[in-house]
BALO-969845 format. One record per atom (N, C-alpha, C): residue in three letters; x, y, z. Coordinates in steps of 0.05 Angstrom, whole numbers, plus 5000, padded with zeros to 4 digits. Last residue first. Layout:
BEGIN
ALAXYZ ...
This chain:
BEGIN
UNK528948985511 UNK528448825474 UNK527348935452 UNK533049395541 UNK530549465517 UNK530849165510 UNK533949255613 UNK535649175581 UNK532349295564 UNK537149375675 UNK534549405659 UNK536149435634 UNK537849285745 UNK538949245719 UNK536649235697 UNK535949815792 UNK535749525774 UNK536749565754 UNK537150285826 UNK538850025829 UNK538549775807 UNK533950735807 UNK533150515837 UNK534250275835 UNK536550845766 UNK535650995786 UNK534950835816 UNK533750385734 UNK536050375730 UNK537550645761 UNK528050745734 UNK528550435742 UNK531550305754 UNK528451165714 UNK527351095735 UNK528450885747 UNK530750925659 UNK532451145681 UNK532151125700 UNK525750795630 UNK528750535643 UNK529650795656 UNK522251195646 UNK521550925645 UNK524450785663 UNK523851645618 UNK523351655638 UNK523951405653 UNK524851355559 UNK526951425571 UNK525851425601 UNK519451255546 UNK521051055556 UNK524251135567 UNK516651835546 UNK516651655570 UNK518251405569 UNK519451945495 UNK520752055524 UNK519051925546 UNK517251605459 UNK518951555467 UNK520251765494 UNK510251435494 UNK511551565470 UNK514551445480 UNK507351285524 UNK505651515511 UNK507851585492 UNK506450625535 UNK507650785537 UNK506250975531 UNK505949975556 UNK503950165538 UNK505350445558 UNK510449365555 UNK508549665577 UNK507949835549 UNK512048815577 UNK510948885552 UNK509349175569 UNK517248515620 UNK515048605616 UNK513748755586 UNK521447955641 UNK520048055615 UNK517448165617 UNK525047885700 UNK522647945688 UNK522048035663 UNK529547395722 UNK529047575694 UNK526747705694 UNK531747355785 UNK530447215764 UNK530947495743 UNK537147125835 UNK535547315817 UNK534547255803 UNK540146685859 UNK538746845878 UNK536847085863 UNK543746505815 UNK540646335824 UNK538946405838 UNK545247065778 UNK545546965803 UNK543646775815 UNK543647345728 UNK546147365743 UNK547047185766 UNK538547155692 UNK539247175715 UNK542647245721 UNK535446505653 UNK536946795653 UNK537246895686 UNK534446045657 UNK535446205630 UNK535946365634 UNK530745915707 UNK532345775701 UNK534045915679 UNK527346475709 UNK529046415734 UNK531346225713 UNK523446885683 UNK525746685672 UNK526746705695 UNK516647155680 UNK518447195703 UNK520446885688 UNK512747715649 UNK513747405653 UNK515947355665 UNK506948025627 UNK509547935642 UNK509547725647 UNK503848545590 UNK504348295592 UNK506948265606 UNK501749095595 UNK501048915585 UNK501448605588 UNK502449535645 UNK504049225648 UNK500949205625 UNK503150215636 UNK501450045633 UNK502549835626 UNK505550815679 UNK506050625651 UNK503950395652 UNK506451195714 UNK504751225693 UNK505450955668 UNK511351065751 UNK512251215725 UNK508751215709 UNK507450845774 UNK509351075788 UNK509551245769 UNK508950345759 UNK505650405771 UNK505750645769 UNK513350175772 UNK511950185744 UNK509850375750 UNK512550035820 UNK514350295818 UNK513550425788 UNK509849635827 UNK508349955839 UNK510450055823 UNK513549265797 UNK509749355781 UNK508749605795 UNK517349225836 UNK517449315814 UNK514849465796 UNK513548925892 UNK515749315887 UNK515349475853 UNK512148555860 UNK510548725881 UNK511548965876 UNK517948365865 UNK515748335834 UNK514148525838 UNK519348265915 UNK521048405896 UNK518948495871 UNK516247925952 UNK515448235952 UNK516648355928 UNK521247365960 UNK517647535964 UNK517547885965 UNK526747385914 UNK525147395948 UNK522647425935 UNK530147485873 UNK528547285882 UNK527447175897 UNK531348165850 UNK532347915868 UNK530547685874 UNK531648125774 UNK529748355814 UNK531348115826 UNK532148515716 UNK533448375737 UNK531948405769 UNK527548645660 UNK529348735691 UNK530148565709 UNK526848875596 UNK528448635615 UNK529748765639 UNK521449085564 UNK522949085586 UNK524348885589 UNK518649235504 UNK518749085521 UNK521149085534 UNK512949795497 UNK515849745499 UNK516049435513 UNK509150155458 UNK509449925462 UNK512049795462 UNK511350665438 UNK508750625451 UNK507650355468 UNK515150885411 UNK514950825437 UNK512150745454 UNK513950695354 UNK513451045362 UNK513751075395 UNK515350165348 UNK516850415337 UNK516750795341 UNK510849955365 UNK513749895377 UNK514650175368 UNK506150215336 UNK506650195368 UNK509350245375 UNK507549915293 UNK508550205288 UNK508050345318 UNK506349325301 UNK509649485296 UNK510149765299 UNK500949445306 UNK502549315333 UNK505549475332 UNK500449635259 UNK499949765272 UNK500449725308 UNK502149155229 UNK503349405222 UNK502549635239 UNK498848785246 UNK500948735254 UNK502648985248 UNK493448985230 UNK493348965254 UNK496748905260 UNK495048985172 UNK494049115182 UNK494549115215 UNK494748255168 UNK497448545161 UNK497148805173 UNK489248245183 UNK491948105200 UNK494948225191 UNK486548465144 UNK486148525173 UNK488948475190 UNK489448705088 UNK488448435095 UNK488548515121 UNK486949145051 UNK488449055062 UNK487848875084 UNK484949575009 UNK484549375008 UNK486649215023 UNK485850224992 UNK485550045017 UNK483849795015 UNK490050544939 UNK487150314947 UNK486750264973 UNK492850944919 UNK491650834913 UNK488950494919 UNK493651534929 UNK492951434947 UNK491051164935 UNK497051994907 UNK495751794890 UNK494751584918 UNK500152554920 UNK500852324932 UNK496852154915 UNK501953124903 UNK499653034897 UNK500352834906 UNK504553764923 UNK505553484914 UNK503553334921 UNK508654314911 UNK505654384915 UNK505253994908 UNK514854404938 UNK512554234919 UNK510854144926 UNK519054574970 UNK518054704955 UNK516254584933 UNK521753834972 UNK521754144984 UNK520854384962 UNK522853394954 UNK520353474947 UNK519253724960 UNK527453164971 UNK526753184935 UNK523953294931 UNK527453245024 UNK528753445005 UNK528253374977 UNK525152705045 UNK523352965037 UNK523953195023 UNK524252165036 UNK527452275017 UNK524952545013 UNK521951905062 UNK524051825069 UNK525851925053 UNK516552105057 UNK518052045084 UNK520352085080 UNK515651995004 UNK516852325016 UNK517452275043 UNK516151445001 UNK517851644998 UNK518351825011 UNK511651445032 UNK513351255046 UNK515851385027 UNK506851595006 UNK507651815026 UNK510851645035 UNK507651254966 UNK508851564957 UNK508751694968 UNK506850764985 UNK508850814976 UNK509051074973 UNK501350684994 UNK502550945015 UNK504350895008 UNK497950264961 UNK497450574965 UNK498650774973 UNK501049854980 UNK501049944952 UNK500750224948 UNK498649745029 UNK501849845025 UNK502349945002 UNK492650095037 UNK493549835035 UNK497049885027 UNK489550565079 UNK490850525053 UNK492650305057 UNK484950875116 UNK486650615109 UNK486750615091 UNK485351475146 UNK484651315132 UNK486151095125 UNK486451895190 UNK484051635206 UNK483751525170 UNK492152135185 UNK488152175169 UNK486652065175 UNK493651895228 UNK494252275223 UNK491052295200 UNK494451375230 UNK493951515253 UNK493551845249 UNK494151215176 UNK490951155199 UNK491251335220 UNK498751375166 UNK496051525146 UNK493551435164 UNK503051215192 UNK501851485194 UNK498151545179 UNK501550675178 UNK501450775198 UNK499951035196 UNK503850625125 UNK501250635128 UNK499550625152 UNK509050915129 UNK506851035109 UNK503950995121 UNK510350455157 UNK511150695173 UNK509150905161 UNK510850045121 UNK509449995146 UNK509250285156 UNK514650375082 UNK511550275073 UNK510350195095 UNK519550235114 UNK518150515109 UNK515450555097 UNK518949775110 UNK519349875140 UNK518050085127 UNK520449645061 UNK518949525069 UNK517949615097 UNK523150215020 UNK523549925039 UNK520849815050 UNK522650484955 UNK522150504993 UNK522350184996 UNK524750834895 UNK524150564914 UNK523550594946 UNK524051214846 UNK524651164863 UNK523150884886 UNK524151594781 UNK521851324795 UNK524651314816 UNK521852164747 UNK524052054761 UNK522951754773 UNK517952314692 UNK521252514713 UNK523152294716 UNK515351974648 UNK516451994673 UNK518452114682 UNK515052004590 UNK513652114603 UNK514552204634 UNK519351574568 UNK517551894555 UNK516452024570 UNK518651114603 UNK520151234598 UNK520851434581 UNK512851074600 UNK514351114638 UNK517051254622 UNK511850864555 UNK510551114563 UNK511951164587 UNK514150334547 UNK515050584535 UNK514650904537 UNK510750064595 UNK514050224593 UNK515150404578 UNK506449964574 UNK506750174595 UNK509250214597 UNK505849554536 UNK504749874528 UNK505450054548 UNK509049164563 UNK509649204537 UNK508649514524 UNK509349284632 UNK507549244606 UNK510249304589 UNK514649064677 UNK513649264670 UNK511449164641 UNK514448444726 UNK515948554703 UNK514548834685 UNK512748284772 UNK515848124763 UNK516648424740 UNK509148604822 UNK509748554787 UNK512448504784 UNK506148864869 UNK508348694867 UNK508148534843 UNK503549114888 UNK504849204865 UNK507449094858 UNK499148914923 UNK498549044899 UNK500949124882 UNK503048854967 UNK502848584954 UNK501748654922 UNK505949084998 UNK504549184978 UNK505449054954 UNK509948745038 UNK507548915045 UNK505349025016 UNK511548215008 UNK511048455011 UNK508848475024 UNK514247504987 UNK513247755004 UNK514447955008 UNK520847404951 UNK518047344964 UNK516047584986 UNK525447874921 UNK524447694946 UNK522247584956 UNK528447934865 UNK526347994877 UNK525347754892 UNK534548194855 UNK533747924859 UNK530448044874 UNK533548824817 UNK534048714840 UNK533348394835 UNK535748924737 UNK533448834768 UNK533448764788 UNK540749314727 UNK539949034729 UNK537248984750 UNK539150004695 UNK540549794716 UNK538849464708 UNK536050414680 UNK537950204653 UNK539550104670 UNK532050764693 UNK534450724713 UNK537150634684 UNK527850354680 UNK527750684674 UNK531450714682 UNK528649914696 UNK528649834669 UNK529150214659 UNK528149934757 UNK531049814743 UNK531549894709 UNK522450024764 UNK525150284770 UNK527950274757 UNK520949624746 UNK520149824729 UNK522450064737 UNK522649224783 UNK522949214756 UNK522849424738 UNK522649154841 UNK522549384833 UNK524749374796 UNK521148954895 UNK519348834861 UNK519549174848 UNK522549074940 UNK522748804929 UNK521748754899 UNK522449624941 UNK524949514931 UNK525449264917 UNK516249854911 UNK518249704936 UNK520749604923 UNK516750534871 UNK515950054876 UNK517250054906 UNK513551114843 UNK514850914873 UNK514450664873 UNK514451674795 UNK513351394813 UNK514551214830 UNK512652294790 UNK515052154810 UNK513051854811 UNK512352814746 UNK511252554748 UNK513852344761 UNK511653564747 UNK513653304756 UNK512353004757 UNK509053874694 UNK509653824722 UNK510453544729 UNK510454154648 UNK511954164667 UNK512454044688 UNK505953934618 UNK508853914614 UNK509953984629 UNK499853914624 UNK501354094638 UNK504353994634 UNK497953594583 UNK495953934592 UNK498154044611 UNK499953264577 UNK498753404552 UNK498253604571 UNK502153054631 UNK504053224605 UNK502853254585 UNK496952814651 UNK497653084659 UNK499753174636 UNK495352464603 UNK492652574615 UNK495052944627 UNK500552074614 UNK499552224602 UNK497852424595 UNK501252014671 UNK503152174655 UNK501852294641 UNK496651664680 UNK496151834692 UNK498552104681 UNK498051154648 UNK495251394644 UNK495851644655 UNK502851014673 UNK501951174654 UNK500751264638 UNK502150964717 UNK502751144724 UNK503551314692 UNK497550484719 UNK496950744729 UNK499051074728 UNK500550114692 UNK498250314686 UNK497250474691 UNK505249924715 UNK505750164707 UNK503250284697 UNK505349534749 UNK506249404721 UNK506349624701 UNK506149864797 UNK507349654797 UNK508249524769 UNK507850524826 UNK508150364802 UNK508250034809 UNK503651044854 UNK505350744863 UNK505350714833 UNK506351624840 UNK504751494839 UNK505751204843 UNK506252444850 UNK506652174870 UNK505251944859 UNK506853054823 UNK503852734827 UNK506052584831 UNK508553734825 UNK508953444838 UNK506653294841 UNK504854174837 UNK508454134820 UNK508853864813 UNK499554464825 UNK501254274837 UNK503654234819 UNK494754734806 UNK496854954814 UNK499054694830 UNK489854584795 UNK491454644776 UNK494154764790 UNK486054164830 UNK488254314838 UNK490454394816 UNK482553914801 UNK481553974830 UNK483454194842 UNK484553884754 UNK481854004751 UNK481954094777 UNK488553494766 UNK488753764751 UNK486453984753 UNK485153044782 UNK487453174796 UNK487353514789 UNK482752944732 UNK481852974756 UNK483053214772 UNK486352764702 UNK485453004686 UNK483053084722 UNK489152334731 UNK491152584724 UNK488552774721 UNK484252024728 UNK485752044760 UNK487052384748 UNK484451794673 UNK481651914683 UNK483052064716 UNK488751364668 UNK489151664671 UNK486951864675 UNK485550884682 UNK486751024702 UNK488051304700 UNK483350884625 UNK481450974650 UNK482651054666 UNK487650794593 UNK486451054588 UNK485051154616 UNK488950344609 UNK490750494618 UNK489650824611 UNK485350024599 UNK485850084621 UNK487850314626 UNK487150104537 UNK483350094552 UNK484550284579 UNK491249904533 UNK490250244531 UNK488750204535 UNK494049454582 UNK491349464553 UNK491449754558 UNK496249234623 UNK498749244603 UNK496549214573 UNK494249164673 UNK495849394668 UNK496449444638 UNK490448694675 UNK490248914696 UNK492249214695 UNK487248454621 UNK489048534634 UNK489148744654 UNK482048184606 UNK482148404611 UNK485048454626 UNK480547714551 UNK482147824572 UNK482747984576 UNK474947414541 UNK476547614529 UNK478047734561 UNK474346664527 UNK473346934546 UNK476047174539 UNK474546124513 UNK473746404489 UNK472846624504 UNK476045774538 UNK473445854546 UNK472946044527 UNK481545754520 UNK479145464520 UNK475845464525 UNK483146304539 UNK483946104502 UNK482145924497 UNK483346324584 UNK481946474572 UNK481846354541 UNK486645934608 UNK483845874608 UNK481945994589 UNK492146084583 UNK491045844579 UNK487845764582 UNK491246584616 UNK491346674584 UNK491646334573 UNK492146354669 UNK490046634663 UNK489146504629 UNK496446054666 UNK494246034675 UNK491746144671 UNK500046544666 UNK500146354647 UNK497746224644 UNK498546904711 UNK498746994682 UNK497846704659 UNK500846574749 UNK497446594749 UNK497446684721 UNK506246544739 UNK505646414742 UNK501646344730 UNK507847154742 UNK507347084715 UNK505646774712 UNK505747284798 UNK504247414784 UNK504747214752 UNK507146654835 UNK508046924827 UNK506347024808 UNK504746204845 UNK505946244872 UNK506546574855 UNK498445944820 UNK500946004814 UNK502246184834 UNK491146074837 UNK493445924812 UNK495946094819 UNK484046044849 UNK487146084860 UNK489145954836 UNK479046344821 UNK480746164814 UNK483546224826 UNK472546484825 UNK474546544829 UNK477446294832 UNK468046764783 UNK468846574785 UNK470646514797 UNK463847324820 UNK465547314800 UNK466246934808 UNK460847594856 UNK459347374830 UNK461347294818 UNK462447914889 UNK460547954867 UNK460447864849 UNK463947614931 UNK462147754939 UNK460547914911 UNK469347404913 UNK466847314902 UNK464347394914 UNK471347984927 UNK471447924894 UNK469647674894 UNK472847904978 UNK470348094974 UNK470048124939 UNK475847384987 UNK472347464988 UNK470747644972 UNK479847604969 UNK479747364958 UNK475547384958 UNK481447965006 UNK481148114970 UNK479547804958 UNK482747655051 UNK480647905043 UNK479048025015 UNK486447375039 UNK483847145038 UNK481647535040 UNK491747564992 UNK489747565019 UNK486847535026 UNK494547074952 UNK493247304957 UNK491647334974 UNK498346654942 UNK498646874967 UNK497547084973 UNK496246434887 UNK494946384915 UNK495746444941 UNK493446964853 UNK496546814870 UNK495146644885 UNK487446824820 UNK489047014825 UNK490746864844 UNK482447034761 UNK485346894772 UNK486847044794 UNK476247094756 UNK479047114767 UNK479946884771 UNK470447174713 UNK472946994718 UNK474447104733 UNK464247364703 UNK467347494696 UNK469147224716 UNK459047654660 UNK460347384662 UNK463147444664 UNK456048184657 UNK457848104634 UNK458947854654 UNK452048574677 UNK451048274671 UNK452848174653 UNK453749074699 UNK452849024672 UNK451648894657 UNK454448824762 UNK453149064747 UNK452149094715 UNK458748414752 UNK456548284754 UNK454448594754 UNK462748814729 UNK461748614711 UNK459348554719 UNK463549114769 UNK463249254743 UNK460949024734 UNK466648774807 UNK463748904807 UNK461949014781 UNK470048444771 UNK466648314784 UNK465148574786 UNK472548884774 UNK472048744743 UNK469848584749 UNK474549064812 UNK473249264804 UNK471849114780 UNK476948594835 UNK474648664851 UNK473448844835 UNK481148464799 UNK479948334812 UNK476948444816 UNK484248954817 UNK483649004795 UNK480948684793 UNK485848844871 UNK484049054856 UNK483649034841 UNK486748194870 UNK485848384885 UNK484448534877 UNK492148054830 UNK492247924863 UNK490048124880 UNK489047764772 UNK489348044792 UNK490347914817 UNK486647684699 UNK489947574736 UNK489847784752 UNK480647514691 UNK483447774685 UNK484247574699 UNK475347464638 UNK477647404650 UNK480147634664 UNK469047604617 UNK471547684612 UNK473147524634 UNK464047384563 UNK464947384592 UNK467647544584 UNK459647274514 UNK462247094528 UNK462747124559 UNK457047804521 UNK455547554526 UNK458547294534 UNK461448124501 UNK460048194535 UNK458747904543 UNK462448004452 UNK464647864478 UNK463047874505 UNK457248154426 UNK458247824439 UNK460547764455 UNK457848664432 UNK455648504447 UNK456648174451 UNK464148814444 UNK462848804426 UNK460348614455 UNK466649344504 UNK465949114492 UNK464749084469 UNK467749764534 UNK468549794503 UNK467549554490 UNK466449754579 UNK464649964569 UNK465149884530 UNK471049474599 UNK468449384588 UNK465649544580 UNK474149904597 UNK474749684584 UNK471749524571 UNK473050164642 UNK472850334609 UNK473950114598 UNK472149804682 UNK470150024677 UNK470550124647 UNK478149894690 UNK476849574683 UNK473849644674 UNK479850284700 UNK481150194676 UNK478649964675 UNK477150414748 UNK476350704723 UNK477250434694 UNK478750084786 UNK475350114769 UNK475050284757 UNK482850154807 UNK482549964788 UNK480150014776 UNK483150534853 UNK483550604828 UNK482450444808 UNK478950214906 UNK481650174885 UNK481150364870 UNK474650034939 UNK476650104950 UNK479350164939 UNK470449954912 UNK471149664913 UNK473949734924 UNK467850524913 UNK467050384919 UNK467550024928 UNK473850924930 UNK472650824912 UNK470150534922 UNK478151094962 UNK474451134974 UNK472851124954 UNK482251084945 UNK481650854971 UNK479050884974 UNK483851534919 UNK482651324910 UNK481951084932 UNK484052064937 UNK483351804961 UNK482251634937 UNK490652464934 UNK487552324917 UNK487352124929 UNK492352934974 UNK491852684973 UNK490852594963 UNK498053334979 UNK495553354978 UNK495853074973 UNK502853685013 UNK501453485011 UNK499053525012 UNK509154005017 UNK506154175016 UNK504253925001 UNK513353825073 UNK512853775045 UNK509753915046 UNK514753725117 UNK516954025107 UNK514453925071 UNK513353285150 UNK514853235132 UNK516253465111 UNK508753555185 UNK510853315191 UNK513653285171 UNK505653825150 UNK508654075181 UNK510153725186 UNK503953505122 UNK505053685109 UNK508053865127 UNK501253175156 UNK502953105137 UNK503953255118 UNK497953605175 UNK498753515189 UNK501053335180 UNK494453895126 UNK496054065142 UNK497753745164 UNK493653515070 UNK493853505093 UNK495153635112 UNK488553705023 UNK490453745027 UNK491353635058 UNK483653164975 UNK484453264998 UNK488253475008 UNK481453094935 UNK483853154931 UNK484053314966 UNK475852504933 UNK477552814938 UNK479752814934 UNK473652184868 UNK475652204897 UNK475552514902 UNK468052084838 UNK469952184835 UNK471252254854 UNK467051284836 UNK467251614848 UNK469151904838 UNK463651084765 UNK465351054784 UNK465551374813 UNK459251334740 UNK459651014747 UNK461650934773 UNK459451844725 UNK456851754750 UNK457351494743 UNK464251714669 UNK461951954686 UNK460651764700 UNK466251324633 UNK465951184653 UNK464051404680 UNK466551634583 UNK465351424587 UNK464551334612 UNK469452084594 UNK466252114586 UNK464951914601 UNK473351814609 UNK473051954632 UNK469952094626 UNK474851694558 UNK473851504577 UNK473251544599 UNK476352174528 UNK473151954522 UNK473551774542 UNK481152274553 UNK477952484561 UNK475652234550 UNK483251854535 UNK483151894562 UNK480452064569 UNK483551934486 UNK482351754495 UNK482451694526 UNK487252464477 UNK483352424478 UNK482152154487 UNK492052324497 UNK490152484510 UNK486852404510 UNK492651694472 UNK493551904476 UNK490952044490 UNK495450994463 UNK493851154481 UNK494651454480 
């Protein structure tokens, strides 16, 4: 894969796919000391990057593979962009995919016709599965990272980028099996050699950081948040380019990817799936490597399962004081409970949920436990909060 086949596929694939904004964010910018801009691949029509690579793939077809069909393994995007594409073209398309993949991505891929096939607890597992069916059915396999097809289309992103904002230091990109991050190398170090190419894994599935690095691979742990990039192991065509091409690759925790994709609903009103906000979930969390850098963040998909979603945003409650739970000691008369909830009342706070432990907890058979759950405005009202409280004689614990 070199330059020009990137520009011919960025011919190729013109008014099929969106072309994203490059949005800048003054508010994730004074948050973090960093000068942030954003490609919304998330506001791709099937919600992914994935549809530039899977789009210039099957653009490439012979008439009779088109008539055959195609196949991939996707836990998802790449998935969704290959039905859509496909059942658009009228090309016959197959998935495979984990069967820990989220009943979301699971739908909205046979929402376009596609064949859909649960298989195998890990990416190589469905792989195997994949490339056994594809062999018996004579269907041509579209890999989701590890074809210059694809990997040309997703650098369609870099020559974008560049175009929208020639003047950036710094592209931010999730890595999982590495297609995207090296299309996208390449497309920018032809035309701009200087500028910095930073990619990001989760710790838990962080093969490609180990192999750049020349360390041992972490033991990689079942579940993730960014489930999209969760790859046992780097391409055969994409590694050698990560490691030619690529500055630096770095890792984030699993907290700090909840925290990424927090901020980004609460400060951009947009959703991006964990995969996607790895590279604000860096510069979160290591902003001096990116001081003084004009810095492109790859915002690669929102495709995210409601019930992750809704739990990352319960968590990031907890974490920004917003949602606190209480342990207060009261005495075990009539009126004590009464007192407590006005006094609450007092401080401005909101009783979501309560619950009163006599038998389990207590100092004294004459005292009970109250467990309350309160809607806060932040963390200096929970200071207010227990002080108050602790102020008027009660014993008071954070859970």
């Amino acid at each position: 894969m070199q330059l020009d086949d990137i520009i011919a596929a960025g011919r190729r694939i013109a008014g099929q796919v969106e072309k994203t904004p490059l949005l800048h964010s003054e508010t994730l910018s004074r948050m973090t000391g960093v000068n942030l801009h954003l490609k919304m691949e998330n506001l791709q029509f099937t919600a992914s990057f994935k549809e530039r690579g899977a789009l210039n793939c099957l653009l490439q077809l012979t008439a009779a593979e088109r008539k055959r069909g195609v196949i991939a393994m996707s836990a998802g995007n790449h998935a969704q962009a290959l039905a859509y594409h496909g059942q658009r073209l009228g090309i016959p398309t197959v998935i495979v995919m984990p069967r820990s993949t989220p009943n979301a991505k699971v739908e909205q891929t046979r929402v376009f016709g596609a064949e859909v096939h649960l298989e195998g607890a890990i990416f190589d597992e469905t792989l195997a599965f994949t490339e056994r069916l594809a062999m018996e059915r004579q269907l041509v396999l579209v890999h989701p990272y590890d074809d210059p097809r694809v990997m040309a289309g997703q650098g369609t992103i870099g020559l974008e980028v560049l175009e929208q904002n020639p003047d950036l230091d710094t592209i931010v990109v999730p890595v999982g099996g590495g297609g995207l991050i090296s299309g996208v190398a390449t497309a920018v170090k032809a035309r701009r050699p200087e500028l910095r190419i930073v990619g990001v894994q989760v710790e838990r599935y962080s093969a490609v950081d180990a192999a750049f690095h020349g360390s041992e691979p972490t033991v990689q742990k079942p579940g993730t948040v960014a489930e999209g990039i969760a790859v046992k192991s780097p391409g055969r065509h994409t590694l050698p380019v990560i490691r030619s091409l690529v500055d630096e690759m770095l890792t984030v925790s699993e907290e700090q990817v909840e925290q990424a994709v927090f901020r980004l609903i609460e400060i951009e009103k947009t959703v991006v799936e964990g995969a996607g906000a790895v590279g604000l979930a860096a510069v979160m969390s290591r902003p001096r490597l990116f001081e003084d850098q004009r810095t492109c963040l790859i915002l690669s998909g929102g495709n995210i399962d409601m019930m992750i979603l809704a739990s990352i945003l319960e968590r990031g409650m907890v974490r920004t004081g917003r949602l606190v739970r209480l342990k207060v000691e009261i005495p075990d008369v009539p009126g004590e409970l009464g007192d407590l909830t006005h006094l609450l009342g007092d401080f401005d706070s909101n009783i979501i949920d309560i619950a009163q432990e006599r038998t389990f907890g207590g100092s004294s058979v004459r005292s009970t436990l109250v467990e309350l759950t309160l809607q806060l405005r932040g963390e200096e009202q929970v200071e207010l909060v227990v002080d108050g409280l602790k102020g008027r004689g009660y014993e008071v614990a954070l859970i």
